[in-house]
TORKOL-4160 file (C-alpha; in steps of 0.2 Angstrom, whole numbers, padded with zeros to 4 digits, m for minus):
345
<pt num="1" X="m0096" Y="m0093" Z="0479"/>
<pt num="2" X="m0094" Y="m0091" Z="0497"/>
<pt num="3" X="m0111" Y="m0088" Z="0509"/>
<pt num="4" X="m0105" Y="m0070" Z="0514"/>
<pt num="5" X="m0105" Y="m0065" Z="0498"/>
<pt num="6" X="m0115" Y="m0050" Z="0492"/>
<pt num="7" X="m0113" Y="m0043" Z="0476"/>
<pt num="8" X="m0110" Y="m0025" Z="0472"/>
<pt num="9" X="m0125" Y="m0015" Z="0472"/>
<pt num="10" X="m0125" Y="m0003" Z="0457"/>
<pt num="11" X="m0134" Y="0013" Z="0452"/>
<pt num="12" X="m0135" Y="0020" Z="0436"/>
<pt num="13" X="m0135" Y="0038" Z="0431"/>
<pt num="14" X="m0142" Y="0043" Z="0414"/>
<pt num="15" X="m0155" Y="0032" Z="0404"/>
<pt num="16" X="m0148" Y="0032" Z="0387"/>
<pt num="17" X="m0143" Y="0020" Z="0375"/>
<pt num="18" X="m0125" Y="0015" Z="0383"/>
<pt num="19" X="m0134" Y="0015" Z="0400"/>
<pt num="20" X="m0146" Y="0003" Z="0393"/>
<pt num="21" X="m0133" Y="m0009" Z="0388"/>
<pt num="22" X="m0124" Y="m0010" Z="0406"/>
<pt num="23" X="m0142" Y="m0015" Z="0413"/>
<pt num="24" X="m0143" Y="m0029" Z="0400"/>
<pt num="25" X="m0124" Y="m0035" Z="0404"/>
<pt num="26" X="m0128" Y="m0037" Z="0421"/>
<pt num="27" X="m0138" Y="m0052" Z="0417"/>
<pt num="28" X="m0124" Y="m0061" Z="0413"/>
<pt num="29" X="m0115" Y="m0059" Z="0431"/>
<pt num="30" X="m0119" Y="m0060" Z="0447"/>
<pt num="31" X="m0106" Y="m0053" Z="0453"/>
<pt num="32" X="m0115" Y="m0036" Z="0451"/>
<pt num="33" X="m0134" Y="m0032" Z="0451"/>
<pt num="34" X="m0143" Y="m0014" Z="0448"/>
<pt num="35" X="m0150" Y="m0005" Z="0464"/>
<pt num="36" X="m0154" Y="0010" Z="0458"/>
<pt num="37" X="m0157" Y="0022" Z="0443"/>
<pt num="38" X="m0158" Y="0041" Z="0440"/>
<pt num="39" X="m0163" Y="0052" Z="0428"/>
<pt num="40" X="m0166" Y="0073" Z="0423"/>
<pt num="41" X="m0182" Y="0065" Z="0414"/>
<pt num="42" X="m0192" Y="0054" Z="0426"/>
<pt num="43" X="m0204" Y="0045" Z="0414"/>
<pt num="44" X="m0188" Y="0039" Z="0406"/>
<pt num="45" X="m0181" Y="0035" Z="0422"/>
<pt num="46" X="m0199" Y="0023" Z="0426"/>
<pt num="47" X="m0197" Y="0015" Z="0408"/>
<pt num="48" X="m0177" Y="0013" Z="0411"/>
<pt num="49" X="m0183" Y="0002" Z="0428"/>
<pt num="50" X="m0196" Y="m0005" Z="0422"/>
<pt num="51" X="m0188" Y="m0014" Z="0409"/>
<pt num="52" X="m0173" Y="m0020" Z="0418"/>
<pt num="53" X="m0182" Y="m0028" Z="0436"/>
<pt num="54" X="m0192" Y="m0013" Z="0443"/>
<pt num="55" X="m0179" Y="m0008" Z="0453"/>
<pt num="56" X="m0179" Y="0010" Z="0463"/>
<pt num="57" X="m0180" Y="0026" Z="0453"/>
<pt num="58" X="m0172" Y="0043" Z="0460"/>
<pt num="59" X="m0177" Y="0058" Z="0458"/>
<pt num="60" X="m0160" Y="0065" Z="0454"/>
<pt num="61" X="m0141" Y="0058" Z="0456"/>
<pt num="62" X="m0139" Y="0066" Z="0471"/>
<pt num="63" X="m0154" Y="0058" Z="0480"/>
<pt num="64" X="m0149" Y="0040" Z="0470"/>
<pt num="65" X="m0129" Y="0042" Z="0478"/>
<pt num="66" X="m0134" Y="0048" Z="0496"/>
<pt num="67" X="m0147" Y="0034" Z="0497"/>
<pt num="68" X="m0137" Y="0021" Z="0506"/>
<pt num="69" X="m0143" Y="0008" Z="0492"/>
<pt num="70" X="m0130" Y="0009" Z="0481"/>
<pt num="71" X="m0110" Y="0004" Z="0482"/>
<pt num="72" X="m0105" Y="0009" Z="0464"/>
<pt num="73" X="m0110" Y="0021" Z="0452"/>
<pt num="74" X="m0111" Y="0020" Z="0432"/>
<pt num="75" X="m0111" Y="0038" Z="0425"/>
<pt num="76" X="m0117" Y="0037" Z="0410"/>
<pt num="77" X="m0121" Y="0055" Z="0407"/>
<pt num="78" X="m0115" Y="0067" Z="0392"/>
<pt num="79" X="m0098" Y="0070" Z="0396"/>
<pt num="80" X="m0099" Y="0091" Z="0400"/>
<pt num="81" X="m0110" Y="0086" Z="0416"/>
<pt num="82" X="m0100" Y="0069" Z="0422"/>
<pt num="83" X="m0085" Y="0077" Z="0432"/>
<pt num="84" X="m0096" Y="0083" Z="0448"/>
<pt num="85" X="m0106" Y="0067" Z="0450"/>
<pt num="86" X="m0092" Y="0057" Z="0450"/>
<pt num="87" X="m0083" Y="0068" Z="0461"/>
<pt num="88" X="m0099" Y="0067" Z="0471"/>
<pt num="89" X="m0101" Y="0047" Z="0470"/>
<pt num="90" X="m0082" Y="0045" Z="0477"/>
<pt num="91" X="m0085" Y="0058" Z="0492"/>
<pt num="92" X="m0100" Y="0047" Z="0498"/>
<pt num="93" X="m0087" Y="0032" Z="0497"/>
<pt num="94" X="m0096" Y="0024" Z="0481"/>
<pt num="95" X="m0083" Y="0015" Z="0467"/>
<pt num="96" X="m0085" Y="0024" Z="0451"/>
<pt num="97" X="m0088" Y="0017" Z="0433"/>
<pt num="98" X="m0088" Y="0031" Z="0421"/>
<pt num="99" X="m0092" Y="0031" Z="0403"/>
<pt num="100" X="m0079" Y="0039" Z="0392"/>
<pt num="101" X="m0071" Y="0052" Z="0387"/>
<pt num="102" X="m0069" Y="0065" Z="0399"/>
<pt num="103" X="m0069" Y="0084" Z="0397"/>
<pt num="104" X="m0051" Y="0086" Z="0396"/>
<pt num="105" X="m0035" Y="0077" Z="0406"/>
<pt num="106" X="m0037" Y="0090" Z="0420"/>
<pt num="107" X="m0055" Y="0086" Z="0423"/>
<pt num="108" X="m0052" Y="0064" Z="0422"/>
<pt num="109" X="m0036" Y="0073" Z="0437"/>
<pt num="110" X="m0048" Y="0080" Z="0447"/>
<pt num="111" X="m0062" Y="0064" Z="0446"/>
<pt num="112" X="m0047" Y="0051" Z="0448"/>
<pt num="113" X="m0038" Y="0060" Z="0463"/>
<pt num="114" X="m0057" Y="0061" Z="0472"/>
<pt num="115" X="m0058" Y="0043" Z="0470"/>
<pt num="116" X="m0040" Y="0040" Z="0478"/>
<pt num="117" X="m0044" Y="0052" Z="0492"/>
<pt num="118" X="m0057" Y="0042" Z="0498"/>
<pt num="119" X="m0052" Y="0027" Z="0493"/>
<pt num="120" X="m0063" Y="0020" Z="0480"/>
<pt num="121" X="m0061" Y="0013" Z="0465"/>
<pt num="122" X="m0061" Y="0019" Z="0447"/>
<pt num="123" X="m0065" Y="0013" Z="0430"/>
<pt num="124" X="m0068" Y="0019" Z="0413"/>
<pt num="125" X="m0082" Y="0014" Z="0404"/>
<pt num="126" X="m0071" Y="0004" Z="0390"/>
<pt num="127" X="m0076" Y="m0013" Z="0385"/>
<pt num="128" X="m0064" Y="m0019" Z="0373"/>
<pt num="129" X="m0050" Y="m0020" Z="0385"/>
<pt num="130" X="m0059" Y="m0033" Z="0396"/>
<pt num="131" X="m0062" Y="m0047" Z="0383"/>
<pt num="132" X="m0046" Y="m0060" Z="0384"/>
<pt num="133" X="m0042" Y="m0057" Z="0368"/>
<pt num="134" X="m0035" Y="m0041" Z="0371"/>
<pt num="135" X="m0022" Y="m0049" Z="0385"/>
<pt num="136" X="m0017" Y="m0063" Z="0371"/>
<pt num="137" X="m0015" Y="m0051" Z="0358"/>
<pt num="138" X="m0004" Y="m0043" Z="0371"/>
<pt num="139" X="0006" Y="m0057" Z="0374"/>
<pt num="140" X="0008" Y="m0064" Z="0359"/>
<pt num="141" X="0014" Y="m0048" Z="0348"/>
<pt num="142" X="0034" Y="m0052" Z="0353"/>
<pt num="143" X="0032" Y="m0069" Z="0342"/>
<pt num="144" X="0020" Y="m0060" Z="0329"/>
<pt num="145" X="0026" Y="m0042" Z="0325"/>
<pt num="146" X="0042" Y="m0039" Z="0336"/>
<pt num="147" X="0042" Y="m0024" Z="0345"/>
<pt num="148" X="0028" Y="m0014" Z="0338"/>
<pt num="149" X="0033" Y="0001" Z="0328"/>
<pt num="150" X="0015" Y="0008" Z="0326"/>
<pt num="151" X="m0004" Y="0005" Z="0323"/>
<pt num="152" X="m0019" Y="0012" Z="0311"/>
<pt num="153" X="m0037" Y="0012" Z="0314"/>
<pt num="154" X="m0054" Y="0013" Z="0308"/>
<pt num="155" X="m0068" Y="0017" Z="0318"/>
<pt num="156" X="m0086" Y="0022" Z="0309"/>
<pt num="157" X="m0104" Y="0021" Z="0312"/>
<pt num="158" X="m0117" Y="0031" Z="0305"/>
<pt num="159" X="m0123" Y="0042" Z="0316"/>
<pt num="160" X="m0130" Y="0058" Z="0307"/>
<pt num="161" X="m0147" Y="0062" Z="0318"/>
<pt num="162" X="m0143" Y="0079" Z="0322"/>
<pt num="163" X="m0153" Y="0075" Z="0341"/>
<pt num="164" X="m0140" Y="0065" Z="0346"/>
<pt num="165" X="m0129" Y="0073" Z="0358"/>
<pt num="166" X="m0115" Y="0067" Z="0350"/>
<pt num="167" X="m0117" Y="0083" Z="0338"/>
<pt num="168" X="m0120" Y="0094" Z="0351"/>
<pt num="169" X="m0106" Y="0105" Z="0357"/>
<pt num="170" X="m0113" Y="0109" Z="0374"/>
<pt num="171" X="m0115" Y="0091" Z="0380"/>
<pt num="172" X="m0102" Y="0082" Z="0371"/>
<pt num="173" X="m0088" Y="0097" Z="0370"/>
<pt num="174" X="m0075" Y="0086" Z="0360"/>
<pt num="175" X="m0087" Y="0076" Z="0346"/>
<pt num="176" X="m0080" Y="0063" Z="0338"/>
<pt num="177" X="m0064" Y="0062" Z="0343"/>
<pt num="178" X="m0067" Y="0061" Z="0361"/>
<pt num="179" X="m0082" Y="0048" Z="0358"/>
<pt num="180" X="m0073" Y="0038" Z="0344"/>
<pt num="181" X="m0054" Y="0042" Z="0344"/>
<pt num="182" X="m0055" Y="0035" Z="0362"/>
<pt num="183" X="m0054" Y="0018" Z="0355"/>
<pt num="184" X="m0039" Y="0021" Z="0344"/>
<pt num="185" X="m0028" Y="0031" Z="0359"/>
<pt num="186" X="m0034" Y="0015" Z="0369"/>
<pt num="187" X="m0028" Y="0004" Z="0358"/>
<pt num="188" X="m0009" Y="0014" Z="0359"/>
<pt num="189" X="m0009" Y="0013" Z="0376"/>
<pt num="190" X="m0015" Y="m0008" Z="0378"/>
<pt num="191" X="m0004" Y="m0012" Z="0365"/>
<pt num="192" X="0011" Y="m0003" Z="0365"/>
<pt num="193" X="0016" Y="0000" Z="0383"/>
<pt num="194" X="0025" Y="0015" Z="0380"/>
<pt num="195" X="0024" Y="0030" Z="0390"/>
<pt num="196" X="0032" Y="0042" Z="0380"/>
<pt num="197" X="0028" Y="0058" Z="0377"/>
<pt num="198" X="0020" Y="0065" Z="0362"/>
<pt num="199" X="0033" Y="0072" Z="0348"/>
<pt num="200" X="0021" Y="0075" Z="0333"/>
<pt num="201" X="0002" Y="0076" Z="0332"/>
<pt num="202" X="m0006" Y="0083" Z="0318"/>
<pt num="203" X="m0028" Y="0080" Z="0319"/>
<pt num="204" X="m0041" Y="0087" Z="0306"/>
<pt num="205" X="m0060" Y="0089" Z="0308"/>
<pt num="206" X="m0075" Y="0092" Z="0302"/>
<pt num="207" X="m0088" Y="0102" Z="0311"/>
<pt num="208" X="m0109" Y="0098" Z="0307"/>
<pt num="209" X="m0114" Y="0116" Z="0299"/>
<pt num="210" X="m0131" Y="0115" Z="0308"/>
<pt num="211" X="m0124" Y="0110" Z="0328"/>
<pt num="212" X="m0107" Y="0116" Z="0325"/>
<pt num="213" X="m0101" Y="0097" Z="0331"/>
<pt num="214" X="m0086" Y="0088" Z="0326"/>
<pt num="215" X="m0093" Y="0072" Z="0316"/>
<pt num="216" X="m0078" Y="0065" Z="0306"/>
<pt num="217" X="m0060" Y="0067" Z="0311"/>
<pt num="218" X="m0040" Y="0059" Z="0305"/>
<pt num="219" X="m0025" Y="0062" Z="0310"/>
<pt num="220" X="m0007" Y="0055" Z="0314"/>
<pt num="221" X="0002" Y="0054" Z="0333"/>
<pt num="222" X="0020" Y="0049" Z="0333"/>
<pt num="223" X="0026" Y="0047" Z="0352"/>
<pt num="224" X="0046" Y="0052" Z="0356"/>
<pt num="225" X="0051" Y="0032" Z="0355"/>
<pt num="226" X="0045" Y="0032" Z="0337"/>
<pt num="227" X="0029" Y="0024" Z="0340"/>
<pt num="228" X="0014" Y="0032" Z="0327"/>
<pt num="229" X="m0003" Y="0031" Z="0326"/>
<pt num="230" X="m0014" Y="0034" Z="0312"/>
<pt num="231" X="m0031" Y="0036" Z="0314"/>
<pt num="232" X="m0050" Y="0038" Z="0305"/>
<pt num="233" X="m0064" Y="0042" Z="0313"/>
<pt num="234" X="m0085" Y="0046" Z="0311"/>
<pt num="235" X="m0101" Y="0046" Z="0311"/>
<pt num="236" X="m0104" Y="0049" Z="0291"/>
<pt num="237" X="m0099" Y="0033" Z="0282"/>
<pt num="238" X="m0114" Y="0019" Z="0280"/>
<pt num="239" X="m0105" Y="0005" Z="0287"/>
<pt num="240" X="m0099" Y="m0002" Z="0303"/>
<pt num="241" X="m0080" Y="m0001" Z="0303"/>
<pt num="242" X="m0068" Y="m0006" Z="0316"/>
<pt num="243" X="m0053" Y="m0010" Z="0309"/>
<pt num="244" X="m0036" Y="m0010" Z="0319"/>
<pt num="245" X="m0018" Y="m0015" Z="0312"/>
<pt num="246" X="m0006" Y="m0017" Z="0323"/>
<pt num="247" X="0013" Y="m0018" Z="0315"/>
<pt num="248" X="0031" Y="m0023" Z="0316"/>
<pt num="249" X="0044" Y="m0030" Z="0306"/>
<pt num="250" X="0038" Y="m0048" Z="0308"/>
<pt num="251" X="0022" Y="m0046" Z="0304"/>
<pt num="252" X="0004" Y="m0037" Z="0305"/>
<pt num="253" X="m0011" Y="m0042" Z="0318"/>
<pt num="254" X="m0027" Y="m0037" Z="0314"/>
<pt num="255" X="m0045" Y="m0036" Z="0320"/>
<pt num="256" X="m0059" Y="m0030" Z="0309"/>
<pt num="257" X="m0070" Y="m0029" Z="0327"/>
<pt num="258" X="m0060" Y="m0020" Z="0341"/>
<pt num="259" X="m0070" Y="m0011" Z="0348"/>
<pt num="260" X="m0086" Y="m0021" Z="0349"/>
<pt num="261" X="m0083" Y="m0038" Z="0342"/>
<pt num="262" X="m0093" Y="m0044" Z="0331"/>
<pt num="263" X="m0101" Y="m0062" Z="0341"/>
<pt num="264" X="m0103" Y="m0050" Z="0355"/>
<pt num="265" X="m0108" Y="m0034" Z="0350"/>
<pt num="266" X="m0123" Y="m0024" Z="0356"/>
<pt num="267" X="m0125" Y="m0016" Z="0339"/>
<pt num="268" X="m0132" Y="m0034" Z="0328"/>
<pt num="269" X="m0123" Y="m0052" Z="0338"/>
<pt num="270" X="m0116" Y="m0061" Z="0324"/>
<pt num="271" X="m0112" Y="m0079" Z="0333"/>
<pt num="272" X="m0104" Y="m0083" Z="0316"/>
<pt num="273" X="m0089" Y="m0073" Z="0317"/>
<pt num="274" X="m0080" Y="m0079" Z="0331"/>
<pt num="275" X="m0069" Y="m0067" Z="0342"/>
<pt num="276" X="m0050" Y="m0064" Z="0336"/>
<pt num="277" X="m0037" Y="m0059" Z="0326"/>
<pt num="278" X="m0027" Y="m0062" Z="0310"/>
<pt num="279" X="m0009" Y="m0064" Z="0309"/>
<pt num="280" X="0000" Y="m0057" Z="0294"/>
<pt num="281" X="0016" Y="m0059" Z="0287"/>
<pt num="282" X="0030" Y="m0059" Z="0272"/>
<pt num="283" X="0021" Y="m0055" Z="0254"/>
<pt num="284" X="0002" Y="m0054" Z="0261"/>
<pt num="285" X="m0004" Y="m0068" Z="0253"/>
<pt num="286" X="m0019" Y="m0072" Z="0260"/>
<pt num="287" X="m0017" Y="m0092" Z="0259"/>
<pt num="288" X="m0003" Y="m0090" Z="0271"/>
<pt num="289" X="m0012" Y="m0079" Z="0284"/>
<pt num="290" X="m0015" Y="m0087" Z="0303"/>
<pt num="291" X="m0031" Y="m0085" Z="0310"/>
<pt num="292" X="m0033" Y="m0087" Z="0329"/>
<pt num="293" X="m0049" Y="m0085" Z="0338"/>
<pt num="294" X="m0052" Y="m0081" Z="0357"/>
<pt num="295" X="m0067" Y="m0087" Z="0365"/>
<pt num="296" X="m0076" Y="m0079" Z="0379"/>
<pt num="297" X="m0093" Y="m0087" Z="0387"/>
<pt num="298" X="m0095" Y="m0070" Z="0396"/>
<pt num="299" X="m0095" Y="m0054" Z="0383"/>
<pt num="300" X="m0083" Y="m0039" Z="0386"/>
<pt num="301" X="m0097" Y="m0029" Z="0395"/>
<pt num="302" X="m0099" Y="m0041" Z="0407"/>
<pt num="303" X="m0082" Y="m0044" Z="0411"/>
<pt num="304" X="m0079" Y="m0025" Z="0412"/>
<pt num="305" X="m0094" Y="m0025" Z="0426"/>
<pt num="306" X="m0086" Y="m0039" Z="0435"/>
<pt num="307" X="m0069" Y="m0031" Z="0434"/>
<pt num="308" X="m0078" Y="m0017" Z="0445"/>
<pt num="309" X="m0083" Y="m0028" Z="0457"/>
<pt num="310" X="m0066" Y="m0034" Z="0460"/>
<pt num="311" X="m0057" Y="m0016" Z="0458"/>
<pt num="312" X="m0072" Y="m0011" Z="0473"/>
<pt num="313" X="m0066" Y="m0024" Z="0485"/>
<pt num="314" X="m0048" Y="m0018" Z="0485"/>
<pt num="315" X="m0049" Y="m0001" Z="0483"/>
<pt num="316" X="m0030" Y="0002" Z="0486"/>
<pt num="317" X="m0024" Y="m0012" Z="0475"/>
<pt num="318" X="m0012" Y="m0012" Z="0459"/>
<pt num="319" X="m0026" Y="m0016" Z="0449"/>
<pt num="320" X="m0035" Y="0000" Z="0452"/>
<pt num="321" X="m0020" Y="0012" Z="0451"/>
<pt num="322" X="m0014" Y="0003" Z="0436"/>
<pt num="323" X="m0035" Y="0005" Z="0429"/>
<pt num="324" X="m0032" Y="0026" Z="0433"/>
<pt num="325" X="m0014" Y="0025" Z="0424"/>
<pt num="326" X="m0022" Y="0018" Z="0408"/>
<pt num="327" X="m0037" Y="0030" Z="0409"/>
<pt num="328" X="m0027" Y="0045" Z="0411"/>
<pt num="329" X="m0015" Y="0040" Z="0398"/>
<pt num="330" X="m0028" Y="0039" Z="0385"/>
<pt num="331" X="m0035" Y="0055" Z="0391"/>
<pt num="332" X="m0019" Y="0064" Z="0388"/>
<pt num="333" X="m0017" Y="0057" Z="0370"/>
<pt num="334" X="m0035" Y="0061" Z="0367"/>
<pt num="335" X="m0031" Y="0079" Z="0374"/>
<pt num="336" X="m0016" Y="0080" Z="0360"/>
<pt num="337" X="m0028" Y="0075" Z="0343"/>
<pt num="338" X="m0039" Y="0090" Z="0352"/>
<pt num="339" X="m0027" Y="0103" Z="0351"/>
<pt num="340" X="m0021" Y="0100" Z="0335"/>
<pt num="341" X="m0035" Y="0099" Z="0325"/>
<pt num="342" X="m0032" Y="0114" Z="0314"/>
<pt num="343" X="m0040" Y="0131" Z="0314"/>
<pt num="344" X="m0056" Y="0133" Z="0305"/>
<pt num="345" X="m0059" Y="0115" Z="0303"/>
């Protein structure tokens, strides 16, 4: 590293358990390093500093963007308040990082066109697609699956407290399927590269009968090029699931840990299960089944910080048009299992 080097200087926005998290993964860089934090509650913001460094607390986000300390932001809010402050972070020139989903696609539009008006860069807060698995599972579903004809998921954690604010309709306005059917749409738009547009989308939900939250959703998306999706979601089975499938008529790759893989993960770091995938082909015999793995010194949190860093230095780079593309393509999918979640459900 050169001597004129100076690493992005980061602020974080929100004190919560993700936030936490991003503080922890920039030990493992030092590409970027934390300059700031702000929260609504400042004893949280004190204990949030405290234990990551002592760095500067701010009474609120506007005072931590407009202190000329920070060049990035990592929102990490609930999502029915993140559109202005990252609107906000982009005006005062500051490269945005902002945890997913969004409100609605017209909302991640008005965020992402802020960021191209002054130049800044943009990234959403999803790890998975930083780790180098997911670019060798890319390249290597020609000789695996032949073009993909579709994927299923699992993605489960329980989650039941009724004082999280993924219950909570005001702060989080699409539940589960925003927080969690992410990761599926995500997976659509990493692995399949298509583009087309959505024929047939049919979603069910279940709402918590005390906060009136979505906390367990499923549903099927076919796009126009017959490409489908199928997809399982929640907060109420006692188990960790996080299974993804991804097919075509040679074969089957699959991941029991896409989202957060298990050697990694934040949740319980299982150095015993190595990051990878399973190839799967003819009968399903398991005897016959090919098991690669795809090391990383540096977890996907980590990588996803340093991919910041290198969107921030050039702001009007392919990179970073390609990062809003694949954000607002998952919004928009995310946007479809919304609407057609029945009536009543």
């Amino acid at each position: 590293m050169n001597s004129s080097f100076r690493p992005l200087r980061l602020g974080i926005v929100g004190t919560g358990f993700i936030a936490d998290v991003i503080a922890r993964a920039l030990e493992g860089t030092p590409e970027v390093v934390l300059a700031g934090v702000a929260s609504r509650r400042a004893d949280k913001a004190a204990d949030f500093a405290a234990r990551h460094g002592s760095v500067p607390v701010h009474a609120t986000w506007e005072a931590l963007i407009a202190s000329g300390t920070v060049d990035a932001v990592y929102v990490a809010t609930p999502t029915a308040v993140r559109e202005p402050i990252c609107i906000a972070a982009a005006a005062r020139g500051l490269a945005v990082l902002a945890d997913k989903p969004f409100r609605d696609l017209a909302s991640l539009g008005r965020i992402t066109d802020a960021c191209r008006r002054s130049g800044v860069a943009f990234l959403d807060g999803t790890h998975f697609t930083h780790h180098p698995r997911t670019a060798t599972i890319r390249e290597a579903l020609p000789r695996l699956t032949g073009a993909l004809s579709g994927l299923r998921t699992s993605f489960f954690f329980p989650a039941l407290d009724r004082s999280n604010i993924r219950l909570r309709p005001d702060q989080e306005p699409t539940g589960v399927i925003g927080d969690m059917a992410w990761y599926p749409m995500r997976a659509v738009v990493e692995y399949s590269g298509s583009d087309a547009p959505v024929a047939e989308c049919r979603s069910w939900a279940e709402r918590d009968p005390v906060t009136g939250g979505w906390f367990r959703g499923a549903g099927f998306l076919r796009l126009d090029d017959g490409f489908t999706a199928t997809w399982d979601v929640g907060y109420s089975v006692g188990a960790c699931l996080m299974d993804l499938d991804l097919m075509g008529h040679l074969g089957v790759v699959s991941l029991d840990d896409f989202v957060l893989d298990w050697e990694g993960g934040f949740a319980t770091s299982d150095a015993t299960r190595p990051v990878g995938f399973t190839h799967r082909f003819g009968m399903a015999n398991p005897a016959t089944w090919v098991r690669t793995e795809t090391p990383s010194p540096t977890r996907q949190a980590t990588r996803m910080l340093e991919a910041l860093a290198r969107l921030a230095r050039d702001p009007g780079g392919p990179e970073v048009g390609a990062s809003i593309r694949r954000s607002l393509r998952t919004q928009e999918l995310v946007d479809a299992l919304v609407a057609s979640v029945g009536v009543g459900c």
